[in-house]
C-alpha positions in Angstrom: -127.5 12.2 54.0 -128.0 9.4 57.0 -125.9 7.6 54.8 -122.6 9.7 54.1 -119.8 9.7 56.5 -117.1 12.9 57.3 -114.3 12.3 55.2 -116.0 10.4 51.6 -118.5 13.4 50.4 -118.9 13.6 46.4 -120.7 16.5 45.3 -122.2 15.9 41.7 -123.5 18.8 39.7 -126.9 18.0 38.3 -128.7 21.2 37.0 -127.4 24.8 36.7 -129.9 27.3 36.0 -129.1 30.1 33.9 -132.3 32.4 33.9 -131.5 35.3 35.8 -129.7 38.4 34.1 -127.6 39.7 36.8 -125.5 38.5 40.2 -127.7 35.5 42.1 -127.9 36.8 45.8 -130.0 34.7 47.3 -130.9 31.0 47.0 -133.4 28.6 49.5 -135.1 25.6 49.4 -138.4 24.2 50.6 -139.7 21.8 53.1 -141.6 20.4 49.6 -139.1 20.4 46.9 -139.6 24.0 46.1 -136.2 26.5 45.4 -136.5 30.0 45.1 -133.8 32.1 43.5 -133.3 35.9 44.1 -131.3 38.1 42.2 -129.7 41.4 41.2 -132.5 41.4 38.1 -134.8 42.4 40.5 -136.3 39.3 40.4 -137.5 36.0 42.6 -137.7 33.0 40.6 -139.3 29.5 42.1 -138.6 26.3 41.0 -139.7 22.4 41.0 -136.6 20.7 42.2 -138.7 17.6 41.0 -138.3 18.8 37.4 -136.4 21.1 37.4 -139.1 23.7 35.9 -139.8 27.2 36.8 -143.3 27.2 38.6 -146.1 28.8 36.4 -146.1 32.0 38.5 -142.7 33.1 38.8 -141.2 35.3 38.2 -142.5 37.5 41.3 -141.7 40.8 39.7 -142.7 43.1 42.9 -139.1 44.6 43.7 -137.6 47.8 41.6 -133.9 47.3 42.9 -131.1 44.0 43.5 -133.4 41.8 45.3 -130.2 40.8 47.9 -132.3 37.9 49.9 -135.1 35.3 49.6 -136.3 33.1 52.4 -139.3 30.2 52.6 -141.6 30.2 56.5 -140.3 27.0 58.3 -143.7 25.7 57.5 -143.3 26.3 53.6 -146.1 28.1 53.0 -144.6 31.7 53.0 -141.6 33.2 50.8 -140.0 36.3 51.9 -137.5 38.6 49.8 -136.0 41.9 50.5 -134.3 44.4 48.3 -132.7 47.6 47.8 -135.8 49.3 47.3 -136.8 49.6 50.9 -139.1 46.6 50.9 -139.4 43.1 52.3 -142.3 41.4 50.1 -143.8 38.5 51.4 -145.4 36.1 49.4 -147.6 33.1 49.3 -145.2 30.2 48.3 -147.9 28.2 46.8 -149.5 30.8 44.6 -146.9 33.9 44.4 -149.6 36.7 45.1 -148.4 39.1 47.2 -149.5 38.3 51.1 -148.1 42.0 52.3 -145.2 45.1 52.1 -142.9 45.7 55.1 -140.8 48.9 55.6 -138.5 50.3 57.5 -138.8 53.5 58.9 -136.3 55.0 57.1 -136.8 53.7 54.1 -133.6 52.4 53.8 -131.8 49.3 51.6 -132.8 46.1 53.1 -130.0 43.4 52.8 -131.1 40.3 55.0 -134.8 38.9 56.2 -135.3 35.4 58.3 -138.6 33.6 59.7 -138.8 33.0 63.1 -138.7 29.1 63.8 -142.7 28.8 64.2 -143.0 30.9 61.2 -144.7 33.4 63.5 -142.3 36.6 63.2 -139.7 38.3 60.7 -136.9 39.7 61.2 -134.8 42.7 59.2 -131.7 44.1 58.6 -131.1 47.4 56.8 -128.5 49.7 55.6 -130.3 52.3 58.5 -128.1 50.1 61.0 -131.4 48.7 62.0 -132.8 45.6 62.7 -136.9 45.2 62.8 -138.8 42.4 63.9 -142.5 42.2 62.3 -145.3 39.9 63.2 -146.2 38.2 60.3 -150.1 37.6 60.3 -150.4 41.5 60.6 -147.6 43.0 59.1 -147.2 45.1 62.2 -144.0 46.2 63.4 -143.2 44.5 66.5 -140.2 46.9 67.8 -136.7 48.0 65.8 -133.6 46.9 67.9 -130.9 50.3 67.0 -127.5 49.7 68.4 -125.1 48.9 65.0 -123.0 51.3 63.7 -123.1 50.0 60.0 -125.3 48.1 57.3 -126.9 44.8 59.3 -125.9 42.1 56.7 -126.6 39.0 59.2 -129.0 37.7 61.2 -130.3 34.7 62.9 -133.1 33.6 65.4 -132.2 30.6 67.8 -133.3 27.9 67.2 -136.4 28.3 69.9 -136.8 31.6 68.8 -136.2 33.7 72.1 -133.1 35.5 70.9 -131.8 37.4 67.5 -128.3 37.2 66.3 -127.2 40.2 64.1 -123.8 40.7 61.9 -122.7 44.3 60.4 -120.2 45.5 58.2 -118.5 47.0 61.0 -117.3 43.5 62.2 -120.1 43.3 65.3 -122.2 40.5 66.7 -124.9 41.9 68.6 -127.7 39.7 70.8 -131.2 40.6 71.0 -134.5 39.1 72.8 -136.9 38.3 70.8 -139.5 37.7 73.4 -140.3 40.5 75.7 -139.1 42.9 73.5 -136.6 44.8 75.2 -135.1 47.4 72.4 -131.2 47.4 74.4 -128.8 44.7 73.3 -127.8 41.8 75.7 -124.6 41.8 74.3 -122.2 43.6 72.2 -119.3 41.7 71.0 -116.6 43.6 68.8 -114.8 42.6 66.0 -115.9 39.3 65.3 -114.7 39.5 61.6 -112.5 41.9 60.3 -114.3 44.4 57.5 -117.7 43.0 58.2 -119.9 39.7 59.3 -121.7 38.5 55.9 -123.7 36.0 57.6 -124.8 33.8 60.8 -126.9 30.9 61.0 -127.5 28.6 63.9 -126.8 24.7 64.1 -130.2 22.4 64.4 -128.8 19.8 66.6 -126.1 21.4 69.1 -126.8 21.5 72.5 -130.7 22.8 73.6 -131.4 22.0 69.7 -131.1 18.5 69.7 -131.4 17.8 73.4 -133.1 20.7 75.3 -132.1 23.1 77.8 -130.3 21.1 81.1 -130.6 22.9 84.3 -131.8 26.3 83.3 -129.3 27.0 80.7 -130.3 27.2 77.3 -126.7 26.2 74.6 -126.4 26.6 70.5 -123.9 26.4 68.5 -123.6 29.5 65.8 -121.6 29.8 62.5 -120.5 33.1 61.1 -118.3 34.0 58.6 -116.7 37.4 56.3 -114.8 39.7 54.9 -111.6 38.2 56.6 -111.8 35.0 54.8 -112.7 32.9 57.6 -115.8 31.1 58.9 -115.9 30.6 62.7 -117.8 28.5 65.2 -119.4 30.0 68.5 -121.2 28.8 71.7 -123.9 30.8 72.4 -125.5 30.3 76.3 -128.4 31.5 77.7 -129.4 31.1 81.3 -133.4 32.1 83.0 -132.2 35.6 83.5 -131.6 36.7 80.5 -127.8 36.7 80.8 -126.1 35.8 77.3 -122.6 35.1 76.0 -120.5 34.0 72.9 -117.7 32.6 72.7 -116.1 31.7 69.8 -114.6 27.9 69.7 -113.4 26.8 66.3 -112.2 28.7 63.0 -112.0 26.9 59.8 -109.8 28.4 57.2 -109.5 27.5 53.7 -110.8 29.8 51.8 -108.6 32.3 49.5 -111.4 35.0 49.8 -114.3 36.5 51.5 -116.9 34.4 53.0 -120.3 35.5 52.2 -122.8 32.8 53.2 -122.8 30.0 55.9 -125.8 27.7 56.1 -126.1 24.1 58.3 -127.7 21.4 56.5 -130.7 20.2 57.7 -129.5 17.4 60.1 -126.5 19.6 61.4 -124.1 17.2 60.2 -122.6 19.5 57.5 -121.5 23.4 57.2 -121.5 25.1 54.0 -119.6 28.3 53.1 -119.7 30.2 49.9 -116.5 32.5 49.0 -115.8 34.6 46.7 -112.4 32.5 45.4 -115.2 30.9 43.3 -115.9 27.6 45.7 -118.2 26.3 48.0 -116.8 24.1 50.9 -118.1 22.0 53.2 -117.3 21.1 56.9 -117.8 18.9 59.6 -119.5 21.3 62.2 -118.8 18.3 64.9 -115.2 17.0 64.2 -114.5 20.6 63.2 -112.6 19.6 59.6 -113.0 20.2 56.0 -114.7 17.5 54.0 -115.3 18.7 50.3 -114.3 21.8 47.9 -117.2 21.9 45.1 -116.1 24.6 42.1 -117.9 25.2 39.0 -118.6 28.9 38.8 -115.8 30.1 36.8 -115.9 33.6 35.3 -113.9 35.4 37.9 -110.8 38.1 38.1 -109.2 37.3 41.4 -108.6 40.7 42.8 -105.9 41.9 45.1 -107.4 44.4 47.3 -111.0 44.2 49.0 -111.9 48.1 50.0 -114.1 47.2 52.5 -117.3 49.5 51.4 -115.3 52.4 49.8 -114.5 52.5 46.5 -111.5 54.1 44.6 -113.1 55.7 41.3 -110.4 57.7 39.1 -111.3 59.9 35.8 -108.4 60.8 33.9 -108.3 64.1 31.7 -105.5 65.8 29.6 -102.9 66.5 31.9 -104.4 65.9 34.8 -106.1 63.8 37.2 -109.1 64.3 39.7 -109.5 61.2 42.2 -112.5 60.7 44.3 -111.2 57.7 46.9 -114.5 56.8 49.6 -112.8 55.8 52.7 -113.8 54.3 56.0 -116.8 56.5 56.5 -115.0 59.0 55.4 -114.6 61.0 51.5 -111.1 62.4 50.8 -111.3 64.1 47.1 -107.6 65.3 46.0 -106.9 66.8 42.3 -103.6 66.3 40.6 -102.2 68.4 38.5 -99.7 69.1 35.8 -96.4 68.4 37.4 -97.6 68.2 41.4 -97.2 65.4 43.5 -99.4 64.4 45.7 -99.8 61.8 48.8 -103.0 59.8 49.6 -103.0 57.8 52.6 -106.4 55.6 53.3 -106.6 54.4 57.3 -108.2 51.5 58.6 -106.0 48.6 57.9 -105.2 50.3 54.3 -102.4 52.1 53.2 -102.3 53.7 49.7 -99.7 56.2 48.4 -99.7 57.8 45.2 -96.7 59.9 44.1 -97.1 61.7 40.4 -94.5 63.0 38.6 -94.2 64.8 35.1 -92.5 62.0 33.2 -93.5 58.9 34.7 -94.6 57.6 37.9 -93.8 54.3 39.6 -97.1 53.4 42.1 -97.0 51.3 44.7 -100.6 50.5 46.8 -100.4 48.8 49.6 -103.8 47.1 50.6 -104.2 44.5 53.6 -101.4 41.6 52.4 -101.4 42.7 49.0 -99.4 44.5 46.7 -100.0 46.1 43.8 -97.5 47.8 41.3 -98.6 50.6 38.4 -96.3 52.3 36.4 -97.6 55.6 34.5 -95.7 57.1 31.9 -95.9 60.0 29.9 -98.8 60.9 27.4 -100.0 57.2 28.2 -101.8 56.3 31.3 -102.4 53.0 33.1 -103.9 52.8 36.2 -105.9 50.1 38.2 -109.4 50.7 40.3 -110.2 48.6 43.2 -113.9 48.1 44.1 -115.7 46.3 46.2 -117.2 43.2 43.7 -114.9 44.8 40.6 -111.6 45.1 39.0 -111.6 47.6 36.2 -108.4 48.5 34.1 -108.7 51.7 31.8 -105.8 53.2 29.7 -105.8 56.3 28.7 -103.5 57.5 25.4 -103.2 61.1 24.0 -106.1 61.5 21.8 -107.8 58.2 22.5 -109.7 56.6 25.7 -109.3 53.1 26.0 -112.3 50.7 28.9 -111.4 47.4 29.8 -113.6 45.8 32.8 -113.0 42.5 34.5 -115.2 40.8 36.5 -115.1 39.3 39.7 -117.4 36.5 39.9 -117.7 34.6 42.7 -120.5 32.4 45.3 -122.2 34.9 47.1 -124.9 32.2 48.8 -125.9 28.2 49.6 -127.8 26.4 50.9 -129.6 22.4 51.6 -132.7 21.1 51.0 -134.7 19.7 53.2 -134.1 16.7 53.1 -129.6 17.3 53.1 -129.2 15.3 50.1 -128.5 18.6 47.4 -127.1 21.3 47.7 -127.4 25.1 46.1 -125.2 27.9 44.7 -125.5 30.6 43.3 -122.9 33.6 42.0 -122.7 36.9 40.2 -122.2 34.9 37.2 -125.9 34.8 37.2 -126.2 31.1 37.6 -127.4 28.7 40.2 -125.8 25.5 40.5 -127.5 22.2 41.7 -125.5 19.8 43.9 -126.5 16.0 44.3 -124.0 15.3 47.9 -123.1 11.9 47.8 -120.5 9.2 49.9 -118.2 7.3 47.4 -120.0 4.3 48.6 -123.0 5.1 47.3 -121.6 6.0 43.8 -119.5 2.4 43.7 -122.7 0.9 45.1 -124.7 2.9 42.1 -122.2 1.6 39.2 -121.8 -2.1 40.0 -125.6 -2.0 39.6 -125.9 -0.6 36.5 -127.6 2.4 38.0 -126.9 6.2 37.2 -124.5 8.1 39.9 -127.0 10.9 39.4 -130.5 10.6 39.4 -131.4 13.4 37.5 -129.7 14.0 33.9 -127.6 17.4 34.3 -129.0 19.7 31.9 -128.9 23.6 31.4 -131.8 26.1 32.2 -131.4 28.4 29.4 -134.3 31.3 28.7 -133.6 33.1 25.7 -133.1 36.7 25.6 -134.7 39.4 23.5 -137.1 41.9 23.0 -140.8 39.4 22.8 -141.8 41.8 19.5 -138.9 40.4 17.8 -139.1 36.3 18.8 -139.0 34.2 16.1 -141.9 31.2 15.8 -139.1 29.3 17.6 -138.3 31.5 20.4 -141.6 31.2 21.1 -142.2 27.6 20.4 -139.3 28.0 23.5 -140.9 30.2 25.7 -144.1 28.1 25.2 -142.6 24.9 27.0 -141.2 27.4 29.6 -144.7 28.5 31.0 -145.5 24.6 30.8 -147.9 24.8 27.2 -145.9 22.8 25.3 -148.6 20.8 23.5 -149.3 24.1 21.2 -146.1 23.9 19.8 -147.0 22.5 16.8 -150.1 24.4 16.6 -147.9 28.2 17.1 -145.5 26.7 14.7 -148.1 25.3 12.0 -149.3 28.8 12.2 -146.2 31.2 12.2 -146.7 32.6 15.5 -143.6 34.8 15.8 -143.2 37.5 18.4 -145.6 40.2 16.3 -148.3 37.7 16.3 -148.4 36.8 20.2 -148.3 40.2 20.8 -151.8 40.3 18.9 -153.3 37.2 20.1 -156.6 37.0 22.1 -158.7 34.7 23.6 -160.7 34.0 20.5 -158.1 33.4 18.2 -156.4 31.5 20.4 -159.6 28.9 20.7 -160.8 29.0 16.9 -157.2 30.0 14.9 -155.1 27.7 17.1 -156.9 25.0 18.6 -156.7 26.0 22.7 -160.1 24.9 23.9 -159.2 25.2 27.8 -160.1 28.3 28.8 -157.4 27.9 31.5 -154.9 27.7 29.5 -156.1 30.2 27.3 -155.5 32.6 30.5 -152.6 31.3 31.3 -150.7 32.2 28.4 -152.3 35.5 28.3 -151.4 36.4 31.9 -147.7 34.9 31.0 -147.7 37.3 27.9 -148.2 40.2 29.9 -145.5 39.1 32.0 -143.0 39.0 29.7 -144.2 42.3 28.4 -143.0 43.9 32.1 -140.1 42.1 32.1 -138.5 41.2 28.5 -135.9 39.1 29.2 -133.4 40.4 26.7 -132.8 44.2 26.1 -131.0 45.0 23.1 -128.2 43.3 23.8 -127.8 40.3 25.5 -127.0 41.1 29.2 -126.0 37.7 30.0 -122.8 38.3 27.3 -119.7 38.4 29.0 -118.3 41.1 26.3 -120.9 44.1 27.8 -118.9 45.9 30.0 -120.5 46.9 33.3 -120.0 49.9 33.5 -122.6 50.2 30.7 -125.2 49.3 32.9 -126.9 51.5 35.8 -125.8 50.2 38.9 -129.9 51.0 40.0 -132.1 49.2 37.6 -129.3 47.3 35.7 -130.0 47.6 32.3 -127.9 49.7 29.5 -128.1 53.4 30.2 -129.5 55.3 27.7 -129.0 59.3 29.5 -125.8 58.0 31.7 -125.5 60.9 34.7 -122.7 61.2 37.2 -124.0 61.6 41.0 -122.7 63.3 44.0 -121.0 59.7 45.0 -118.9 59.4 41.8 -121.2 56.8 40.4 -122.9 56.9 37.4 -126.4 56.1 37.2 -129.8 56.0 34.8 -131.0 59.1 35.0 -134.4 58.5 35.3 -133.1 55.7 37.7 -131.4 58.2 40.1 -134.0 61.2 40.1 -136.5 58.3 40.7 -134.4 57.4 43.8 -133.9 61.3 45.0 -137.8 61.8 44.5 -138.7 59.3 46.9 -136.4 61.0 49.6 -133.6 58.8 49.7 -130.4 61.1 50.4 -128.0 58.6 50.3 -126.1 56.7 47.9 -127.3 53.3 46.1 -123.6 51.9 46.1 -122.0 53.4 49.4 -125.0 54.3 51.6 -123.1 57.6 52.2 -125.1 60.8 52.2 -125.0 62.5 48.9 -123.4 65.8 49.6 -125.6 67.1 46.3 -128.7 66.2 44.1 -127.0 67.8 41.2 -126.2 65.5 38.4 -123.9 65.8 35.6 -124.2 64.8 32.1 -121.4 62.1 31.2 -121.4 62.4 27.5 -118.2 60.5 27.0 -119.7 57.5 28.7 -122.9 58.0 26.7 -120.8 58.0 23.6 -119.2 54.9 24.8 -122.3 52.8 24.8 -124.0 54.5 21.6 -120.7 53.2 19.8 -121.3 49.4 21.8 -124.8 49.3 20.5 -124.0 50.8 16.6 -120.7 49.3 16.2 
């Protein structure tokens, strides 16, 4: 990137990957061309930017929940991922075993992990309000900083590791030291971002970064951004005793929705921000202006109210109505009935009133700069349920229930390689996205020599779905060149190796019936059999298909329920999924982090008749 300037960037999609069967949360590259991708599939996948390829050990399949971050050691040689299932993994980058388990006390969802610059220490946020920093040659908990009053979402060491910056949904930067230990925060500053701080990462060349501390005081330039749409630029100082401050210097704005991920290049020359209105932009940290708007994940509803972390579920029956709305901390559950009107008011920046009436009803919800208009009439019901990543419509007639959902699909994270030149998204449209960054000099330099703007052909990462007893000899002719044994081809397709017959293979027939004299590769594709065996890669129906509504799936393990269950929270769940989560003595929920008031569970048979009908049409 030595060669770009400000206001001439190009960004040039080169490779999207398409592998993953739920939201991409997570993306992060390598000091050696590796990336690793992290994702609501429970699932970290790494890949050869060189090539393109996944490497021959991912997946890492170690999580049972949304695996919400992935991160490499400064050094490369480390990979850490974190998930909802209480766990940060960390693994060996080069070989993906498993190098050890970290925890939290409580147990809890963990939603961010970083390495400390020198690779030494690791540092987590949970949905406990806690933030733990581990030593990562032991595994040892080092001490747990407590002081948030909601889910830690960001965090950040400087960039010499003394201090720890840490972002919560309650809006709240907090600053911690990192090197004696002390458990109090050295500062407390309130309401950074309105509804939450998604993330915070530090610049590499501001102040004591690039040019060291100057008479005793230590300066760094920090980016956050959230749920108020904007992405803001902060001073952070540091003197010998310990004294810190923040104070906030620039704010871009540009962005039509949240901000969920901020990340600095690698030279500090550029500032990415991923939103959910769909686009990544880029800044110039320095002159403090926008440079470039990159788009290209495109399956999105735009929605017009963001609830913050409640969520307005409504189930509609005969003649009446029972509404569960989650507020700010808070549950407010009101029934209407036949020919009652009632009043709803939600606080905290939100007002919503409902008024029902026996004939019709004209509804007017007011959410933060939005307004939204439903109209309900009689016998015929229309009404529209904000969420937090969803929009979901449902009309309801006399005899007859009708489910339309809409998703919101948007960039939930970015970020460089090491080297600045390319650039990663990815989104809950399951994809990641490959950016070559570019001047428009070098792309008119490129054509008059006859040379391709792009040096790698753009090309699509496609893995096929299904169930591996029903491949066909081409599927896995297919998967064969995935795991990197593509010189068998011919050999599995000479012999009619379909799905039932890899399933049956063993390391005999595989050297005298087809020919694989290596005994590595013998094991390889073995070992990569039993991996797909874990973790099929299509279930029934394709997940990837835009057409399966999700509120088919468990919001838990997110595949088709098969004995859908409503919870305590309004949610429906799996119910082996949920009991599984109960039994380990979590009492809260797995989409609010509110404390289920019950452990009972409730058939929901309409729901299960819903999906039996989506899968036998």
């Amino acid at each position: 990137m030595s060669g770009t300037t400000s206001h001439d960037l190009v960004a040039s999609l080169v490779h999207t990957i398409n592998s993953h069967t739920s939201d991409v949360n997570g993306v992060c590259f390598s000091k050696d061309r590796k990336l690793a991708t992290c994702s609501a599939d429970k699932t970290v996948r790494v890949w050869d930017m060189t090539s393109y390829n996944e490497l021959p050990f991912s997946p890492l399949c170690g999580h049972t929940y949304y695996v919400h971050c992935c991160c490499f050691s400064p050094f490369g040689t480390l990979l850490a991922s974190c998930s909802t299932d209480g766990k940060v993994i960390i693994w060996d980058a080069k070989t993906g075993q498993k190098k050890c388990v970290l925890q939290h006390e409580s147990k809890s969802p963990i939603r961010v992990c970083k390495f400390s610059p020198n690779s030494a220490q690791l540092i987590s946020g949970s949905d406990d309000n806690n933030v733990c920093l581990w030593d990562v040659s032991s595994g040892a908990l080092v001490i747990t900083y407590k002081g948030h009053e909601g889910t830690v979402i960001a965090l950040d060491f400087t960039p010499n590791g003394e201090y720890i910056v840490s972002g919560s949904n309650d809006g709240d930067l907090q600053v911690w030291d990192a090197r004696y230990g002390h458990a109090k925060a050295l500062l407390l500053l309130l309401d950074c971002h309105d509804l939450g701080v998604m993330c915070c990462d530090f610049s590499p060349i501001y102040g004591s970064a690039g040019n060291g501390v100057m008479h005793g005081i230590t300066t760094y330039q920090l980016a956050t951004c959230g749920m108020d749409d904007l992405l803001k630029l902060w001073e952070f100082v540091a003197t010998t005793d310990t004294k810190v401050s923040l104070k906030q210097t620039l704010v871009f704005h540009g962005h039509e929705g949240s901000v969920l991920c901020c990340k600095y290049s690698i030279n500090g020359r550029l500032l990415a921000s991923a939103s959910n209105d769909k686009t990544v932009r880029l800044w110039d940290p320095i002159q403090g202006v926008a440079l470039h708007v990159i788009e290209g994940h495109t399956r999105y509803v735009i929605t017009v109210a963001y609830c913050y972390r409640y969520v307005v579920t409504m189930a509609f029956y005969y003649r009446y109505v029972i509404t569960v709305a989650f507020c700010y901390r808070y549950v407010i559950t009101v029934a209407y009935c036949y020919r009652y009107v009632v009043t709803m008011a939600f606080y905290y920046r939100y007002v919503i009133t409902v008024a029902f009436c026996y004939r019709y009803v004209i509804t007017v919800a007011y959410c933060y700069r939005y307004v939204v208009t439903m109209a309900f009439y009689y016998r015929y019901v229309i009404t529209v349920a904000f969420c937090y990543r969803y929009v979901i419509t449902v009309a309801y007639c006399y005899r007859y229930v009708v489910t339309m959902a809409f998703y919101y699909r948007y960039v939930i994270t970015v970020a460089f390689s090491s080297d600045g030149q390319y650039l990663a998204s990815g989104s809950n449209d399951r994809t990641v996205m490959i950016w070559k960054l570019q001047s428009e000099q070098q792309i008119f330099t490129a054509l008059e020599n006859g040379e391709p703007v792009c040096s790698d052909a753009p090309s699509q990462s496609h893995t096929v779905v299904m169930d591996p007893h029903k491949m066909s000899v081409e599927d896995v002719c297919q998967w064969l060149e995935e795991i990197g044994l593509e010189q068998y081809v011919a050999s599995f397709r000479k012999h009619d190796i379909d799905g039932l017959e890899l399933m049956a293979l063993t390391q005999d027939s595989l050297a005298t019936g087809l020919g694989i004299e290596s005994m590595g590769h013998r094991s390889k594709l073995i070992r990569s059999r039993s991996t797909l065996l874990q973790h099929p890669i299509i279930q029934q129906k394709s997940i990837l298909d835009s057409g399966v509504p999700d509120e088919y799936l468990c919001p838990i393990t997110r595949e088709i329920m098969k004995d859908p269950v409503i919870c305590s929270d309004g949610y429906s769940y799996e119910r082996a999924a949920i009991a599984s989560w109960m039994n380990k003595g979590k009492n809260c929920s797995p989409m609010t982090n509110a404390v289920l008031t019950s452990k009972d569970l409730t058939p929901n048979r309409s729901l299960k008749m819903l999906i039996q009908r989506y899968l036998n049409p």
